[in-house]
Every structure is written in C-alpha cells, then in structure tokens.
C-alpha positions in Angstrom: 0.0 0.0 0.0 1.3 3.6 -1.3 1.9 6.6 0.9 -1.5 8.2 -0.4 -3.6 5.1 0.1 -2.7 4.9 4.4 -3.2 8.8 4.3 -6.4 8.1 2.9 -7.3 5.1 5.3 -6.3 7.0 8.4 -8.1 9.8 7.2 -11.2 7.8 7.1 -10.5 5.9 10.3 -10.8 9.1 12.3 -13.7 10.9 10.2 -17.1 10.9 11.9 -18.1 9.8 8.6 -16.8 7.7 6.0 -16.5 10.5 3.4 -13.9 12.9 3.2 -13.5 16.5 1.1 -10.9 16.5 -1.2 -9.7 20.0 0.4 -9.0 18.2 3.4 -7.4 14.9 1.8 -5.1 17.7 -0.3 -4.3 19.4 3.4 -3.4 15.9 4.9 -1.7 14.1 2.2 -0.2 16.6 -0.1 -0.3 18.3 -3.3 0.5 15.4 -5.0 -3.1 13.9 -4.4 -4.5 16.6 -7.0 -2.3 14.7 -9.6 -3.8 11.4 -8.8 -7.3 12.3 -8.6 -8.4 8.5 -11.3 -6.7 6.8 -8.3 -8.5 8.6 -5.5 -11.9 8.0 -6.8 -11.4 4.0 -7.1 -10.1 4.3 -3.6 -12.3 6.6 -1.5 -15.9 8.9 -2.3 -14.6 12.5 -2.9 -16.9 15.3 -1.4 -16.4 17.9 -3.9 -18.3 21.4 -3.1 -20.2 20.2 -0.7 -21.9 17.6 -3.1 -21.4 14.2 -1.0 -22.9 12.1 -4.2 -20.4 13.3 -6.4 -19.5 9.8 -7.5 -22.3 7.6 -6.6 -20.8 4.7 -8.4 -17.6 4.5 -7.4 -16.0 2.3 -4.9 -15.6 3.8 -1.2 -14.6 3.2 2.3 -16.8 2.8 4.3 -16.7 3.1 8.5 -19.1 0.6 10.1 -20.2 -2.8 12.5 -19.4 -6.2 11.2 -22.6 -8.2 11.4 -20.6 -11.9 11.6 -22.3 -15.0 10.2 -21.4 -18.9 10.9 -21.2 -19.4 7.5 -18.0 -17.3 7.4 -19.5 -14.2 5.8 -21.0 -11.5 7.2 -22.7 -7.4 6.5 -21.1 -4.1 7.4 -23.4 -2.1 9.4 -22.4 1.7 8.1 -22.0 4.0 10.9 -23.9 6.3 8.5 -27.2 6.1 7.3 -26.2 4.0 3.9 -27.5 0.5 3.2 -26.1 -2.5 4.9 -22.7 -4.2 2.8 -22.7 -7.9 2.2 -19.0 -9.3 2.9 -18.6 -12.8 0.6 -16.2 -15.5 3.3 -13.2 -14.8 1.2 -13.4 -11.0 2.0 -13.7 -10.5 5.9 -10.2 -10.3 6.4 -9.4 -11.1 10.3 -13.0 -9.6 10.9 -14.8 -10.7 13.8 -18.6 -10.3 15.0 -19.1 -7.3 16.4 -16.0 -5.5 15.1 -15.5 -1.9 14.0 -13.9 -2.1 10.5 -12.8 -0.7 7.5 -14.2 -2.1 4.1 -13.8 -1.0 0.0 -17.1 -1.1 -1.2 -16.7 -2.9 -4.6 -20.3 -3.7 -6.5 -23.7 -4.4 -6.3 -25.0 -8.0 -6.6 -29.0 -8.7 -7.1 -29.9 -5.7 -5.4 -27.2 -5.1 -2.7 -23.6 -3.9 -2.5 -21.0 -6.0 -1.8 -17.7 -5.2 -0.2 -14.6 -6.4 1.7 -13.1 -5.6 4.5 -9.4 -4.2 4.2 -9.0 -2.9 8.0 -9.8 -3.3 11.6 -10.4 -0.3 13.6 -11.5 -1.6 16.6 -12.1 -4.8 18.2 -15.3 -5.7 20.1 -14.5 -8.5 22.4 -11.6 -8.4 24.7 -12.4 -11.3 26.0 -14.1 -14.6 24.4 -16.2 -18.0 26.3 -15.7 -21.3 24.6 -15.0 -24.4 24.8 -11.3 -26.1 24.2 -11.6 -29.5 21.7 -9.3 -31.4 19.3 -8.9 -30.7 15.9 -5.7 -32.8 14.2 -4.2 -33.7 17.9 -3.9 -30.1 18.8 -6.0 -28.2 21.4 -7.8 -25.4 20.3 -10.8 -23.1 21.5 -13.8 -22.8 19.6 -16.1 -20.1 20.8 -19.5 -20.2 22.5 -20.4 -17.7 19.7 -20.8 -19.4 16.6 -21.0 -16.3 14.4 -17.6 -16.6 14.9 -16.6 -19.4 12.9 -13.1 -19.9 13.3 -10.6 -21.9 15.7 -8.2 -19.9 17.7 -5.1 -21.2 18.7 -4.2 -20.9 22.5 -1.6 -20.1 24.8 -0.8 -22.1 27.9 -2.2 -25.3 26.5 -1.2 -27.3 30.0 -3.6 -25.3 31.5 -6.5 -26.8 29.3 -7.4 -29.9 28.5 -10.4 -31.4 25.4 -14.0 -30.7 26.7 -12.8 -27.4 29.3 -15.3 -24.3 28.9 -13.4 -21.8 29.7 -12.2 -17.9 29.5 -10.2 -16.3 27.3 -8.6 -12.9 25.9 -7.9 -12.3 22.9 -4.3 -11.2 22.1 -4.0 -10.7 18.0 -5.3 -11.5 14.5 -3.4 -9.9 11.9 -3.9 -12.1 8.8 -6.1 -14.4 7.9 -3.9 -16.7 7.1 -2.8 -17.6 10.7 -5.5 -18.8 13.1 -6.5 -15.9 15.6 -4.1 -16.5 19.2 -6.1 -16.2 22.6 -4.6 -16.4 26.2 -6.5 -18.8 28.7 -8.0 -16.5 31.7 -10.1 -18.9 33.8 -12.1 -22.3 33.4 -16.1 -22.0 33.4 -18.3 -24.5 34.9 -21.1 -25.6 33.1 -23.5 -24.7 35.8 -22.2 -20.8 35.6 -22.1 -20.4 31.8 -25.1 -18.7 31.5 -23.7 -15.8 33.9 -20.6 -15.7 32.0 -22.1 -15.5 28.4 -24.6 -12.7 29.8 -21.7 -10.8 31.2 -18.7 -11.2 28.3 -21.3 -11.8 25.0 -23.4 -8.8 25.7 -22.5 -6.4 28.5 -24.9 -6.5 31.0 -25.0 -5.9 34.4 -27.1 -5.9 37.6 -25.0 -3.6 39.7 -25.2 0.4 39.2 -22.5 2.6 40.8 -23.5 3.5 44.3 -23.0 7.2 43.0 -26.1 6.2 40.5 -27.8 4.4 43.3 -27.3 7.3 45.7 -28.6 9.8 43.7 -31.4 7.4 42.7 -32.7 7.6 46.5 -32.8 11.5 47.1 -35.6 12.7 47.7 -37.5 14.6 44.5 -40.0 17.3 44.1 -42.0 17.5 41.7 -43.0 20.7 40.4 -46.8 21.0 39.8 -46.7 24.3 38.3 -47.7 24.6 34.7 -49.0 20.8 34.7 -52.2 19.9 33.6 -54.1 18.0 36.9 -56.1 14.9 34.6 -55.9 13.0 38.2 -60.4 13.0 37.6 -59.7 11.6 34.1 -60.6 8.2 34.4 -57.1 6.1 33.3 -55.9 2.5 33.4 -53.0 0.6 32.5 -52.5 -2.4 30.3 -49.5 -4.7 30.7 -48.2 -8.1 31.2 -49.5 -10.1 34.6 -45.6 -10.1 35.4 -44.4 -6.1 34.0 -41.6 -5.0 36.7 -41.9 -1.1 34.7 -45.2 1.0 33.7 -44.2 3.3 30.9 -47.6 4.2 29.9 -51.3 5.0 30.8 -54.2 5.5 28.6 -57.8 7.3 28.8 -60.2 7.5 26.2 -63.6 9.4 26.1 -65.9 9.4 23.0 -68.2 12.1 22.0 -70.6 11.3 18.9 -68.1 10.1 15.9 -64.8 11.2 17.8 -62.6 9.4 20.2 -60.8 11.5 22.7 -57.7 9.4 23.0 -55.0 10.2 26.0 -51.7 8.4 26.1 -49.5 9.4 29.2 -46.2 8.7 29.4 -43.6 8.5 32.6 -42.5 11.8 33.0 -38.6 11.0 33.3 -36.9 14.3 32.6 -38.6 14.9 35.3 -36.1 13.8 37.6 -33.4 11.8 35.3 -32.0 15.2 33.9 -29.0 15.5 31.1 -26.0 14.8 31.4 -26.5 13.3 35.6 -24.7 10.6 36.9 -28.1 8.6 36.2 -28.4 9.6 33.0 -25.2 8.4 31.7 -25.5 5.2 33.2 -29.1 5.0 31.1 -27.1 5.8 27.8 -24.4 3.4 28.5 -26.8 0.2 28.9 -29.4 2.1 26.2 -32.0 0.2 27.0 -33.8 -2.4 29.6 -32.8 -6.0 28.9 -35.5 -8.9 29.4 -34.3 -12.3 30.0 -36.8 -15.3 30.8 -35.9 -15.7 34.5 -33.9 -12.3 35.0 -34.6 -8.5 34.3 -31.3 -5.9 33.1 -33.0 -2.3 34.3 -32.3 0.6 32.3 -32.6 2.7 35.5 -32.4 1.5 38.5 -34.9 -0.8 40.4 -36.1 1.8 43.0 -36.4 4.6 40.6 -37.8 2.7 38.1 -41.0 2.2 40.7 -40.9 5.2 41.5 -41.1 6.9 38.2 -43.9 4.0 37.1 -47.3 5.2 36.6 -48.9 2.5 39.2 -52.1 1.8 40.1 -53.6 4.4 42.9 -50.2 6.9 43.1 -50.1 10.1 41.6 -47.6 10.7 39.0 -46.1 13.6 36.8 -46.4 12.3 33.0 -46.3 13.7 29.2 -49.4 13.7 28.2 -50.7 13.1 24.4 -53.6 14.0 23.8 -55.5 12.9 19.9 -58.5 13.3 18.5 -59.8 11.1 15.9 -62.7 11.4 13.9 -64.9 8.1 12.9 -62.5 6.6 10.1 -59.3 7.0 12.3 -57.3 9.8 11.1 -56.2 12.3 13.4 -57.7 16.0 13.5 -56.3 17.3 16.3 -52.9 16.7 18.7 -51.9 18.1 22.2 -48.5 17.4 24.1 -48.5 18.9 27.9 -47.2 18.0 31.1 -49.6 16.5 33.8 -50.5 14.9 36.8 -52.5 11.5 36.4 -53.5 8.5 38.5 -54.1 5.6 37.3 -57.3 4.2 38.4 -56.6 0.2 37.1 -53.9 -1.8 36.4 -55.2 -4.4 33.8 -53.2 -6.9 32.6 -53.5 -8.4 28.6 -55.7 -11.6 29.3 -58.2 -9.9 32.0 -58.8 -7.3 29.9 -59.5 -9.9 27.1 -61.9 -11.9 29.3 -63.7 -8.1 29.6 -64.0 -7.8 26.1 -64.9 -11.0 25.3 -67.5 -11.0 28.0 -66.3 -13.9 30.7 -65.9 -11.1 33.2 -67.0 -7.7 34.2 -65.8 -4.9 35.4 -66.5 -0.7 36.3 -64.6 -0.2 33.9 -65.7 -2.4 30.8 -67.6 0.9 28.9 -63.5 2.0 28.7 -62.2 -1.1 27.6 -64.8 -1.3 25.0 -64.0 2.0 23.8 -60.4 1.7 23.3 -61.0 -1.7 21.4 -63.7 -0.2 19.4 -60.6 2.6 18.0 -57.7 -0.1 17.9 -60.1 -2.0 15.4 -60.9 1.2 13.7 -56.5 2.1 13.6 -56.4 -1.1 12.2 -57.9 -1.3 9.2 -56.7 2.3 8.9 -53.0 1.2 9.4 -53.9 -2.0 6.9 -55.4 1.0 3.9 -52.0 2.2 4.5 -49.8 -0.9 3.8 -48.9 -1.9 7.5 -47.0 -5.1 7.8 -48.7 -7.0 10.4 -46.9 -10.0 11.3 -47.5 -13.4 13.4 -46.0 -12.8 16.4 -44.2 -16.0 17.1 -42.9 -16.3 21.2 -42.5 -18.5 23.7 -43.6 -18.6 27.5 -40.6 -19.7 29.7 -42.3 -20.9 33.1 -39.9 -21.3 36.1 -40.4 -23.2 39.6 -37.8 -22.5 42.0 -35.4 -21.7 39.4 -35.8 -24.0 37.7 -37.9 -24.6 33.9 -41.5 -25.7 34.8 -42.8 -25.9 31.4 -42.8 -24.1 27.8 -45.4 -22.9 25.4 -46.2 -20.0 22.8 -47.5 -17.3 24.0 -51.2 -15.9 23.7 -52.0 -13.4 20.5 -54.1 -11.9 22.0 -56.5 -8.6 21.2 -55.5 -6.5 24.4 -52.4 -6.4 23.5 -52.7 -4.9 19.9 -54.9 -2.3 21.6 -51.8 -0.9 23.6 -49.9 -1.5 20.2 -51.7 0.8 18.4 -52.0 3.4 20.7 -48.7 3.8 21.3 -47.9 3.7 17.9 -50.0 6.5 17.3 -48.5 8.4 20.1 -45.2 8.0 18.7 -45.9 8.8 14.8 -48.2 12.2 16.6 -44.6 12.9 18.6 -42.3 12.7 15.3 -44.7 14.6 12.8 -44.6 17.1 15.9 -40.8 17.3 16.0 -40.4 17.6 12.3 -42.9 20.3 11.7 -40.9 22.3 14.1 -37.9 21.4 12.5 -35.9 20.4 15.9 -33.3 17.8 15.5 -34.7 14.6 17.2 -33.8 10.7 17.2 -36.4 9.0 14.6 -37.1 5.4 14.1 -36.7 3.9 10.5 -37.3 0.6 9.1 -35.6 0.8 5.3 -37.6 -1.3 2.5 -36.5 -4.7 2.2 -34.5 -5.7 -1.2 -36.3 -6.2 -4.2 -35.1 -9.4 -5.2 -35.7 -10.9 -1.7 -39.3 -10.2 -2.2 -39.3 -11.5 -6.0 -37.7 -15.0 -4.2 -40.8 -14.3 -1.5 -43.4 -14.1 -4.3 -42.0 -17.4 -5.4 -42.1 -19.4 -2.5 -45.7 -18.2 -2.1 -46.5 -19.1 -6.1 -44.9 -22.6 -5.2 -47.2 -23.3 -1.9 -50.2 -22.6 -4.2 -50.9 -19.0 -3.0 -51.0 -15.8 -5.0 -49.0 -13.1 -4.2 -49.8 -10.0 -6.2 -47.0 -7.8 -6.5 -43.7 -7.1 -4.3 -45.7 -3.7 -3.7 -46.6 -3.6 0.4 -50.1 -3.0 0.3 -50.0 -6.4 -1.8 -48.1 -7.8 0.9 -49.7 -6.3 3.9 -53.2 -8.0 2.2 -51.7 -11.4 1.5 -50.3 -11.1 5.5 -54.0 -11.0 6.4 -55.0 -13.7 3.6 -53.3 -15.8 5.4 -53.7 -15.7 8.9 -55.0 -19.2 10.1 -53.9 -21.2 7.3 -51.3 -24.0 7.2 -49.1 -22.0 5.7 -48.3 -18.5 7.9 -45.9 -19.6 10.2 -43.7 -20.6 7.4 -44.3 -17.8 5.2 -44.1 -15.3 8.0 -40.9 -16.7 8.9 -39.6 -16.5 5.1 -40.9 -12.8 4.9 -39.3 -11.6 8.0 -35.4 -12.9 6.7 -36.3 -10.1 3.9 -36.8 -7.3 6.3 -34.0 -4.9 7.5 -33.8 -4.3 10.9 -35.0 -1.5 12.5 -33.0 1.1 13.8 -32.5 4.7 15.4 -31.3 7.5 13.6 -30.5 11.2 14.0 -33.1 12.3 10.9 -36.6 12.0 9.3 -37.2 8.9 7.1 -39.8 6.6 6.7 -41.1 3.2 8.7 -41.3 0.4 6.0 -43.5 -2.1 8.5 -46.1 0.3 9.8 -46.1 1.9 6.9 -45.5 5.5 8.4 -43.7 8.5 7.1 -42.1 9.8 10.6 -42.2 7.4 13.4 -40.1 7.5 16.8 -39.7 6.2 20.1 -41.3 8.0 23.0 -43.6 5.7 24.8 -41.0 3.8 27.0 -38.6 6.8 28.2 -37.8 4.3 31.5 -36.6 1.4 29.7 -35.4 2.9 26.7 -33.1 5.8 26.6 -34.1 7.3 23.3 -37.3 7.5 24.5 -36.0 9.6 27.2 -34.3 12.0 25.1 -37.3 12.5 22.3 -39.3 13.2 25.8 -37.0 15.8 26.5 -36.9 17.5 23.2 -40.3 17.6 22.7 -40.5 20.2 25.8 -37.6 22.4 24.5 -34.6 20.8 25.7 -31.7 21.4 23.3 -29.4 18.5 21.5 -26.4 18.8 19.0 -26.9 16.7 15.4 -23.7 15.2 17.1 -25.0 14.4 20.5 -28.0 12.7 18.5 -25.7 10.6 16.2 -24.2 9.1 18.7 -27.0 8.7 21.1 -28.8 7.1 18.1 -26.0 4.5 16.4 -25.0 3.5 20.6 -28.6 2.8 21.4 -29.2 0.8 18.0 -26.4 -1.3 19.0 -27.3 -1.9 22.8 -30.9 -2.4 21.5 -29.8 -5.1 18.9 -27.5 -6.5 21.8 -30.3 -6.9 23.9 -32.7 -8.8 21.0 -29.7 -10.7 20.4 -29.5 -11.9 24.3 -33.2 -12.2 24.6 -33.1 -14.6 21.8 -29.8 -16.6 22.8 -30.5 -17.1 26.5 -34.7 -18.1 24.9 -32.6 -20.6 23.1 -30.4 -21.3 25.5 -33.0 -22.6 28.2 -35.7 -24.1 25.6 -32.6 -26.2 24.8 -32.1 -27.3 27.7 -35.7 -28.2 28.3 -35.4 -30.3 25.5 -32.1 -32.4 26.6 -33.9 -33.2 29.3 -36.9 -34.2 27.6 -35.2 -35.5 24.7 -36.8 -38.9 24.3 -40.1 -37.4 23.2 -41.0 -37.0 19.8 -41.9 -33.7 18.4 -44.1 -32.3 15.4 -42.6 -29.5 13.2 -42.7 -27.8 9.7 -40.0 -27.6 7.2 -39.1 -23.8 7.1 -36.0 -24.0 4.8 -34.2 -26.8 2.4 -30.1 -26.6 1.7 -27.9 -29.2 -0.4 -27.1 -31.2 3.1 -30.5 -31.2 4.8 -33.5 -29.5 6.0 -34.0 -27.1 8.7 -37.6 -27.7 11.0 -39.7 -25.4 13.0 -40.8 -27.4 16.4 -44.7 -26.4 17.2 -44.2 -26.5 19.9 -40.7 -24.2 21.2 -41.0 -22.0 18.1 -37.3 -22.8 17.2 -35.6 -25.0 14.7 -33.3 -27.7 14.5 -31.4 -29.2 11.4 -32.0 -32.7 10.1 -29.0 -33.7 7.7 -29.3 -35.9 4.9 -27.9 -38.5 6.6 -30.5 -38.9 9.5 -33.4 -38.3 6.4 -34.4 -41.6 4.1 -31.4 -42.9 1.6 -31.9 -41.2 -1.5 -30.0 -38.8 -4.1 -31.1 -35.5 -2.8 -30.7 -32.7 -4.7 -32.2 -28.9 -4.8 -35.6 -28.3 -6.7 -36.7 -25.1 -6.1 -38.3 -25.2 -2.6 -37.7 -28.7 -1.8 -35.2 -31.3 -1.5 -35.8 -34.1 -3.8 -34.7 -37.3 -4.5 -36.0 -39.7 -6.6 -38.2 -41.6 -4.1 -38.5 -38.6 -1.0 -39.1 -35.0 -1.3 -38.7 -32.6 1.3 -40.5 -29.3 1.0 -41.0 -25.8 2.8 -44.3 -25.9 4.7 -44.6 -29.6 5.3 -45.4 -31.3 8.6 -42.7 -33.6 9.9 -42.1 -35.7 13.3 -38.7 -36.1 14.7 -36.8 -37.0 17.5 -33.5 -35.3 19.1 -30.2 -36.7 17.5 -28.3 -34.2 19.5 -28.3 -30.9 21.6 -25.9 -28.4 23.3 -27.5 -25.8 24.7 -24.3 -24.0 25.6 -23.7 -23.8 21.6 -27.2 -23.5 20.6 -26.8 -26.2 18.3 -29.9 -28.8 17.7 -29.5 -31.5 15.5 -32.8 -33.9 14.8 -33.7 -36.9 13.5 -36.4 -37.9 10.9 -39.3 -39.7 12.4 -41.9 -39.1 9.5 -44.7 -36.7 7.8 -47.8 -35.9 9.0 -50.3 -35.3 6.7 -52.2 -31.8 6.7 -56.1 -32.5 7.2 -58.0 -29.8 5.4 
C-alpha cells in the first residue's frame, strides 16, 4: 500500500463519517493527491463542493459494524445512514462479530452492495467464552459464539485440557492466514455459563455505581406548576400479569363520531435530567434488557418504581392527547405536562376476558371503547400498507429456578390495543418534531430488497398461494390472507429474513413495516433511553446533530444486543428443556431446504433444528426449487414432519434432529 492510500485510510478511520472532502485529503496528504485524482476515486468517495454524491458509483470506504455470520460471511453495518454491505467469506479479512472495520465497497450484486473488509479499527471482544476441543491432535478453542466461525489457537495449553469451557482474551489477529491466538483466563463450569455468556457476550449488568444508586434515592419534588391536573380523568394501564416497569397510561372518552384518546407517558426528565450521573449510566446500557428468569434495568430498580405510573399513586407524565374522527385519522394533537392517577392496572388476558364477556368490570364501557378505536386504527394502518406479522414467542415458566414448562405465547387482542396506541402516540410525537424542525432521534425501518421479495413471491406461487406484487399493500393484504392457514408460520418466517432491521437514527425517514412516514420512540422513556431524550426535546430541551448521532448508532447497537441476548438465553434454556426431555417425539414444519439437509420449525418451542441428509431416508437428494428431492422422497418448505433429538448443546445453541416421518395436513 502507497503513501496516499494509508493517508487516505487513516483519514477515514478518524472521520465521523466515511467521506472525506478532497480539500482536506489535499491538506493531509499533499499536493501530489490533486495529480492522482483516477486513483483517489477508485479508492475513497470524494466530497467535492459540498456535493457528498459526487460519485455515486464509485467504490468507497466505508466506517461501520461487522454483522458476523457462521457461514463465514458477514454485512457491514455503516455508521452512517447508507444501506447495509454484504461481505462474501473470502473477503472478511481477520473480521470478527461485532467488530469496528474498515471495508472497500466494490459492486452491487441482485440488489445489494457488496464489499470487503481491508481494515480493523477496533475490536469488540476483549475477551471470548468457549469451549477447548481437538482438531488434528492439537488443542484449540472454539467459541460459545458461533457467528464466529473460526478456531483460535491458545496459549498455555497445560492449562487446558479437550472438553474445558473456559475464559479467554484475545491477544491478536493480523492475517487471515494464521488462526487468531487467545490467552487462557479462567475455566467455566457448566453450571455458571449462563452468567458468563450474559456478562462477556453482551455487556450486561445488575449492579449500578453506588454514586447512581445514591442519587437514585434523594428525595425529588415535583413541580406541579404549569402541569395539567387529569388525576379526575378516568385512566388505566395495560400490561403483562408479570411487568416490573409501567411506561404508559391511557384514557379515552368518545363524543358522537370522535374518540378522545390520552396516552401518558412517565415523566422521566422529570427527575433523570441531562448529562446526571443517572443519565449516563441510562445511555451506557441504552435500554432495559429482558431475560426469561432475569430483568437488566435501564434505571435503577427503585427509581424505576418510583417513576412507574402505578395503580392508585399520583404521578407527573407527558401527556398526548389525539383526537380522531370516525375513520381514524387524526384532526387534532396536544402534548403537555400532567398529573395522572391511574385508576386500574389491567393486565393483557383480563382485559381480554372483559371484552370477550367472561368477566366484568367498572370499567368495561373503557375497555370497549379503546377496542372499538384499535379496530378502527387497524384497518386504517392495513389501507396504509402496514406489515402486520405473526407474532411467534415463547412462554418460559420457572419453579424454583428451575424450567417448569414451555409454550407459545397468547395473540391476544388487548395487546394490539396498547400497540396501536402507542404507535399512534409515537408517529403524533415525530410529525410534531419535524414540523418544528428540531433535531430529534427518529425510528426507521428501510424497504426490504427487491429481489428478496421477488424469491418471497415465489415461495408463495410454489405453496399454491398468490401473491400479487412485491408492492406492500399487496403484501400487507396477502399477510392477512393468510392468517389461520397451514401456511403463515412458514411464510411469515420467510418474509421476516427479507426485512432490514429496524434502527435509530439522527433524521426523518420513513417506517417500512407500519407503513409510516415519521415514526419515533417515546412511549417507554424508563426502559429505553431514546425515548428519554425525544421526551425531553419535545418540551424544549436542546441537543447537537452530534450528541443525536451518537445517542442514536450506541442505542441501536445496545438495543440489537439486547434482542440478540433475549433470543440466545430463549434458546439457551428451551434447549435445555429439551435435553432433558429429549426422548419425546416432536411435530414440526419444514421452514428452509439446503444441499445437506432440511432445517424444521418445532410447534411446539418455536425454534428449529437441522435434520442432515444422513438422518433423512437414503436417496440422491438434490435442490428443486423449494424442496429437497430425491428420486423416491421429497422434502419441501411448509410440510409437517415428526422427529426426535439426534443431538443438543444448549451452551452452543446447536440442535441436530432426527427424521421420524410426515404428518399429513387434514384440510
């Protein structure tokens, strides 16, 4: 590499962005740059005159996250607000999951850009949990984490010996040629994996700094002044039967066609102000972190009950106020401070057994009201093009500690109720921001690629069902087509691997899934910091398009942490429910087909195992478009199957299973 390529790279490497002016690359790396200006543009995206598009087609630099996969490749996550880069397994480099790197952006392939990565900036992981095996009579460690899909080699192999789970830190990885060197730390006992993974894999923590906890316990006065008193407004909230935080409140009145809808918030500025000790803890962890037997708190424990709108206490709180008229648009918004009190705490399947008549209760005219607008928001939402999606989760029940029994959770009706109020809270809140023009945190969803949907339209043409168009509204109607049939789970599972994930970010843009222009995140200010901060801007308080950047890219990534953690530690323990069950035989659906096996769906945990070919029927299996055919057996997406376990690790998340037969759909 020349003189004017590293200027370039380091250049890049401590820009905010991954563009950089050609005035500046001129200051920092010489005159001679001018004369080499063909070279510059294949090697970095010149801002000239302010135009950062000047050369939309040429290969760049670009700053982000790598996004790690077990098959060896992996995406770039820009730190920017550019699409995500697919990285092919010969072009990660020494990359790890998780890392902050440096790749060339090269072309786009069916849709998407693909890249690879010619630096590391920054590692993620200092330190690593795996387990030590042999591999061609040496020792080496493979980690817990198998998005990273390499061996390491390791130091002080006396300490170790085939089987250990232990601790490690990493010490180098400078070419991919060489495996990647760690240093043992400590061994881990099985029984106190789960701790360790929690801890090293995703950064959380129970404790808070007794400096946070002190000034968590002082005593605070509100100020009343200016605050609207709605404590006569009949209110009630709507959660889980086990919620540890209460966010929000809602009231509703109607009069004639309109519906009077109040959604009040926790009033956190309040009392977490800027830039406090409290505050900065919040930002670090970015968000409250739910685990099936354990809680992460944003805030603190005590404050977060004190700053919950419970049942019976009287509480300061943002209040929205909307009106809607008969067909569910809004003609008229209000944000103000208040005083509520909530008059009942409802949780999702009592206020189901209200509406569905099984119980009564002084406040049922309420509860019929709200449904009577969520319905009406619906179909609303569904004109619109709103994505609504199976929601497919688990139930995790513990006795003493230990798992009890597992089961998908309830779809029910109360919940969407909350859903769509809040949602509507959130889009008011943004459209507010933006009309005043003050920089704000928004929440995007980006449109999925095309040719992901074109594969999605197949799948459905080759189950027998008839997709329209890749257009949403086609999509949103052919969600709601069909709901109940044999086939959602499956294609609800294939739809969601075409979606992007959802993120924060320090501008206006649209919200692909609900189908909204402006959307952001206020609803949840105590267990989720951006939340917090659009609270505070709405009332006046004063941010930086820098401060915003960075509060929005850290809280994406602590929020994806936390999904990530949610969904191991699921696995983790439905996997271990299963080893000890493992004798039984479970029912499943096929949910994806590959040259060595199948992958299946289990009813009955909502997660999937592999079956390879060589646990299936004898045959000479080979890939036909949605199915995996032989000449006498035939494998395809959407079928029903029985199988037994062949193998599971829990502490890799790995789930092999063994054919037992079809089951025939009865129509």
């Amino acid at each position: 590499m020349n003189q004017i390529d590293k200027c370039i790279m380091e250049a890049l490497r401590k820009s905010s962005s991954p563009y950089v002016s050609f005035k500046s690359l001129r200051i920092k790396c010489g005159k001679n740059v001018k004369s080499k200006l063909t070279d510059l543009e294949k090697k970095a995206r010149i801002v000239s005159k302010g135009k950062k598009y000047a050369l939309p087609e040429r290969v760049s630099y670009v700053k982000g996250i790598f996004d790690g996969k077990k098959g060896g490749y992996g995406f770039l996550m820009p730190d920017n607000d550019m699409e995500d880069i697919f990285i092919p397994p010969n072009a990660t480099y020494t990359a790890l999951n998780g890392d902050l790197v440096l790749a060339e952006k090269e072309k786009k392939s069916r849709g998407r850009w693909t890249g690879r990565v010619v630096s590391i900036i920054q590692r993620k992981r200092k330190l690593l949990v795996g387990q030590i095996i042999r591999v061609d009579e040496e020792l080496i460690f493979e980690p817990q984490d198998r998005n990273i899909p390499y061996y390491f080699e390791i130091q002080d192999k006396r300490k170790v010996k085939e089987g250990d789970w232990v601790l490690v830190k990493f010490v180098k990885w400078t070419t991919p040629l060489l495996s990647p060197l760690v240093k043992f730390v400590s061994s881990v006992s099985k029984d106190n994996l789960y701790d360790i993974i929690v801890k090293q894999e995703y950064n959380l923590k129970h404790e808070f700094p007794s400096i946070v906890l002190n000034k968590s316990t002082e005593a605070y006065s509100i100020d009343t002044t200016g605050r609207e008193n709605l404590t006569g407004l009949t209110t009630i909230t709507i959660d889980p039967p086990d919620a540890l935080d209460f966010d929000d409140a809602v009231s509703i009145k109607k009069e004639k066609n309109n519906y009077h809808l109040w959604v009040h918030i926790a009033d956190v500025p309040s009392i977490v102000k800027k830039n406090s000790v409290v505050d900065e803890e919040a930002y670090d962890r970015g968000c409250t972190t739910y685990l099936p037997n354990d809680t992460y708190f944003m805030l603190p424990e005590e404050l977060t009950n004190r700053l919950s709108l419970r049942e019976g206490k009287k509480r300061p709180s943002t209040s929205v106020h909307i009106v809607f008229n008969a067909h569910g648009k809004p003609t008229r918004k209000e944000f103000f401070k208040s005083i509520i009190s909530s008059d009942k705490r409802f949780n999702y399947q009592e206020t189901q057994d209200v509406l569905d008549g099984k119980t009564t209760s002084p406040f049922d005219g309420d509860l019929k009201e709200m449904s009577e607008l969520a319905n009406i928001l619906t179909a609303r939402r569904e004109r619109m093009g709103y994505l609504d999606f199976a929601t497919n989760e688990v139930e995790i029940k513990f006795k003493d500690s230990k798992i009890a029994g597992i089961s998908p959770k309830k779809d029910l009706w109360s919940h969407r109720i909350i859903e769509k109020f809040m949602v509507s809270a959130n889009e008011a809140v943004a459209e507010q921001l933006h009309m005043k023009k003050t920089p704000a945190i928004y929440r995007t969803h980006e449109e999925p690629d095309i040719e992901q949907l074109i594969r999605f339209k197949e799948l459905a043409k080759y189950l027998g069902l008839n997709l329209k168009s890749t257009r949403r509204k086609d999509i949103a109607l052919f969600l709601t087509e069909i709901k109940g049939t044999p086939h959602e789970r499956t294609l609800n599972y294939e739809l969601l691997r075409c979606m992007k994930r959802a993120r924060y970010i320090a501008q206006a843009e649209p919200h692909y899934g609900l189908a909204s222009e402006l959307y952001t995140h206020f609803t949840s200010p105590i267990r989720r910091y951006p939340d917090l901060v659009v609270q505070r801007i709405l009332f006046g308080e004063k941010y930086s398009e820098k401060e915003l950047k960075e509060i929005a890219d850290h809280s994406t990534e602590r929020e994806w942490k936390a999904d990530e953690a949610e969904r191991e530690i699921t696995k983790f323990y439905i996997l271990r429910y299963i080893e000890e069950n493992k004798w039984q035989e479970y029912r499943g659906t096929v949910v994806d087909v590959a040259p060595n096996g199948i992958r299946v769906e289990l009813d009955e945990f909502l997660i999937s195992g592999f079956i390879p070919i060589k646990l299936m029927p004898p045959d000479n299996y080979k890939i036909k478009k949605q199915s995996l055919s032989g000449r006498q057996h035939s494998f395809k997406i959407g079928e029903l199957l029985l199988s037994r376990v062949y193998t599971v690790s829990p502490e890799t998340g790995e789930l092999i299973l063994d054919y037992s037969g079809k089951i025939k759909k009865v129509n």
